[in-house]
C-alpha positions in Angstrom: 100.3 -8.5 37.8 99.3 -7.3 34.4 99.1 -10.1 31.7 101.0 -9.2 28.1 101.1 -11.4 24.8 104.6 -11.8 23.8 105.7 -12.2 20.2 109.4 -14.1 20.6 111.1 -15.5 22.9 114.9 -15.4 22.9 116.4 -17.3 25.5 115.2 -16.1 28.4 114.0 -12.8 26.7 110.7 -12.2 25.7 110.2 -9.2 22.8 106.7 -7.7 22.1 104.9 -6.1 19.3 104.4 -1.5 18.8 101.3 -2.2 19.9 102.0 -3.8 23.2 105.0 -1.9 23.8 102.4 1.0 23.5 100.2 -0.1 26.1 102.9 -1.1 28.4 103.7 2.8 28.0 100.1 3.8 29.0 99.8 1.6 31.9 103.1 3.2 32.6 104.6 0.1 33.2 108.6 0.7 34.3 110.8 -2.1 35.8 108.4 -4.6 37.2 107.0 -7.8 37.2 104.4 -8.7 34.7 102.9 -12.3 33.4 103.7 -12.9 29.3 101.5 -15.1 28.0 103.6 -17.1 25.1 102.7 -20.4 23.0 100.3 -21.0 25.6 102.0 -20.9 28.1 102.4 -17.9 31.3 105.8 -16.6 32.6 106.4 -14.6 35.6 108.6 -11.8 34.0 110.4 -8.4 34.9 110.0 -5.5 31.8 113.1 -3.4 31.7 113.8 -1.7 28.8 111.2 -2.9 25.9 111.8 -6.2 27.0 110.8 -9.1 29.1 113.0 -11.1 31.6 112.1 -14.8 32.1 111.9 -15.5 35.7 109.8 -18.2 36.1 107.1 -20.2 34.3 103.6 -20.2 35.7 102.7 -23.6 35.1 98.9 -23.3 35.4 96.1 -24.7 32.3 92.6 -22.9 32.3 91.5 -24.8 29.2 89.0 -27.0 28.5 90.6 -30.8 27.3 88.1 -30.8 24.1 86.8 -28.8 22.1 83.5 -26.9 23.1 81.6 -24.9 20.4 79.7 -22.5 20.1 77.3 -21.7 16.5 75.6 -18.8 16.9 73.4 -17.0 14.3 74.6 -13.8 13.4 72.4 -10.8 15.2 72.9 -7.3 16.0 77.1 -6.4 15.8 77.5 -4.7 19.3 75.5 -7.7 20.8 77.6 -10.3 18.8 80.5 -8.8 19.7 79.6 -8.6 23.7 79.0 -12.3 22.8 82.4 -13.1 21.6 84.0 -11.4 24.3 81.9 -13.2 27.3 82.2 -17.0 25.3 85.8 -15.6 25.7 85.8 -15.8 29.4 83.7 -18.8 29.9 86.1 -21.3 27.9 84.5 -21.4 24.6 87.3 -22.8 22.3 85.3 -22.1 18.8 82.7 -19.5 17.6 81.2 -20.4 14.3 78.8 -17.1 12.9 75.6 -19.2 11.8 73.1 -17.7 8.8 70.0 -18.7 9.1 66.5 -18.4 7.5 65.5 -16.0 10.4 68.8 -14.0 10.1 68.3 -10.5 9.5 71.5 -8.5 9.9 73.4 -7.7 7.3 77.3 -7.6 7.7 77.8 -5.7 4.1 80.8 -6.1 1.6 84.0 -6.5 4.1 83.2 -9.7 5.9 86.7 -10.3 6.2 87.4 -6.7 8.3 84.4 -7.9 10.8 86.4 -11.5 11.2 89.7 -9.7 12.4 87.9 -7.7 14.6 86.2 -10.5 15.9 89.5 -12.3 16.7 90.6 -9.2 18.3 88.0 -8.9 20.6 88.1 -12.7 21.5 92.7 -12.1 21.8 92.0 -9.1 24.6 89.4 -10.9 26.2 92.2 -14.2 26.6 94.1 -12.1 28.5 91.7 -10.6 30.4 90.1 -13.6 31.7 93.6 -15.5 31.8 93.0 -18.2 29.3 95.9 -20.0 27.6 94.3 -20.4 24.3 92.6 -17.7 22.3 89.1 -18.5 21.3 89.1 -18.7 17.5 85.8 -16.9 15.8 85.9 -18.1 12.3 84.7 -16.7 8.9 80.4 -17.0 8.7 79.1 -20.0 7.1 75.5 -21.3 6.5 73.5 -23.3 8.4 74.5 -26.6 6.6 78.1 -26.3 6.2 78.0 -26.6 10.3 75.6 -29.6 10.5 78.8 -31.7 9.2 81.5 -30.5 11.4 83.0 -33.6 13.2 82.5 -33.1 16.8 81.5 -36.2 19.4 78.8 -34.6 20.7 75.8 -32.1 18.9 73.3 -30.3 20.8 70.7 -27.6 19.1 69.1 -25.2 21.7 65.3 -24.9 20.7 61.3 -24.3 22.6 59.2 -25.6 19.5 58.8 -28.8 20.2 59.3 -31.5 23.2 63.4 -31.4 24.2 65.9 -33.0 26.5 66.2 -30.3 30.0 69.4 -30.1 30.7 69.4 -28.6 34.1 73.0 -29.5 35.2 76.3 -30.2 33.3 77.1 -30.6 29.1 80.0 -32.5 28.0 83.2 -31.6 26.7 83.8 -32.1 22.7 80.7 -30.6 21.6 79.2 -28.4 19.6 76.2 -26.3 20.4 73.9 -24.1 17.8 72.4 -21.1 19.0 69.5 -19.3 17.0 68.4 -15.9 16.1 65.7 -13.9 17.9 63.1 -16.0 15.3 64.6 -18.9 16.5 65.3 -21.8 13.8 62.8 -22.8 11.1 61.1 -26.4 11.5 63.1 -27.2 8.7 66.4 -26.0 9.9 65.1 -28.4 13.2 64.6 -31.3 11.2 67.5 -30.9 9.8 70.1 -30.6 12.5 68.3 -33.6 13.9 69.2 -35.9 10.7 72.7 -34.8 11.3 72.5 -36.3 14.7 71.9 -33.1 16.4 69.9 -33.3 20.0 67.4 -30.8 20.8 68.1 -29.1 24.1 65.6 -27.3 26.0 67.4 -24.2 28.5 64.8 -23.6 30.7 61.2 -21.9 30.6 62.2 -18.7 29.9 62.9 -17.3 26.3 66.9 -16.6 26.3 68.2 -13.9 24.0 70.5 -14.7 21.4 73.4 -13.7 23.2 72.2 -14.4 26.2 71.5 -18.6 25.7 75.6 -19.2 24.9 76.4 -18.1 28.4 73.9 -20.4 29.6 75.0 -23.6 28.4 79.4 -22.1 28.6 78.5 -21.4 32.5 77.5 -25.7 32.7 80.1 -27.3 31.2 82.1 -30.0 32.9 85.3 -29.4 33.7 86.4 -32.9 33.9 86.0 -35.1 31.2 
């Protein structure tokens, strides 16, 4: 069954927004059963006329119990945005934009425009992937605003110097930062490491920005 976002729910009536009402049109979707995905929470539904008709709720959690984060310095916009899509579908429950000293793209005068289309991406891939929660993707910030963000557990992915290999599982309630294709200064290093921040090593090979996040998502532990 096809999986919808509902806006209100009414009883045992869900409504939807133009914009879903218009895709339910293109899939050409006429009296049948569909999954609304509403406060969280999936419904088994039958869409007749605009509307949705509670049947059942499909009492099922793909989320992660805490938090797991992902800081990513900002690179090319088609790769960052295949980026927030797949963190999307592997559970990541934050996306923080990094800048860094080795950042080099630009996102010009409407930062806020790029934001919402980040969220967008990150809302159709929750559906897609049949999350519960939508992963948020917040405004950009500097490399030293995150080094303070209160999370139990702070990991920075790095090859400069001698880190812990983490071949298997991460913990839930963490937050992991990502580099650009320069990877992170030795001061930006020394740095996340004052702030409690472990250096992680993902292997032998050199990971791509993107491709590093999807690493460490694919090994976290389900169970806390």
């Amino acid at each position: 069954m096809m999986r919808f976002f509902a806006i209100k729910k009414e009883g045992n009536i869900f409504t939807f927004s133009k914009e879903t009402l218009l895709h339910l049109k293109v899939a050409r979707i006429k009296n049948e059963k569909i999954i609304c995905l509403f406060e969280e929470k999936f419904y088994i539904c039958h869409f007749k006329d605009n509307v949705a008709i509670i049947e059942s709720e499909l009492k099922e959690n793909h989320e992660y119990e805490n938090p797991v984060i992902i800081a990513s310095a900002i690179i090319n916009t088609k790769r960052f945005e295949w980026l927030i899509q797949k963190a999307t579908e592997l559970g990541a429950t934050d996306l923080y934009p990094i800048y860094t000293e080795n950042v080099e793209q630009k996102l010009g005068n409407d930062i806020q425009k790029k934001v919402e289309r980040w969220n967008e991406i990150a809302k159709n891939s929750t559906l897609q992937s049949f999350r519960n929660k939508i992963m948020k993707v917040h405004n950009p910030v500097k490399f030293k605003e995150i080094l303070n963000l209160k999370v139990k557990n702070k990991f920075i992915a790095h090859e400069k110097e001698k880190a812990t290999n983490y071949q298997y599982f991460f913990p839930q309630d963490s937050i992991f930062l990502i580099g650009p294709e320069g990877g992170f200064s030795n001061n930006e290093i020394k740095e996340a490491k004052e702030h409690n921040f472990e250096p992680i090593s993902l292997g032998k090979r050199i990971l791509r920005a993107e491709t590093a996040p999807l690493l460490i998502l694919s090994r976290i532990k389900e169970n806390i």
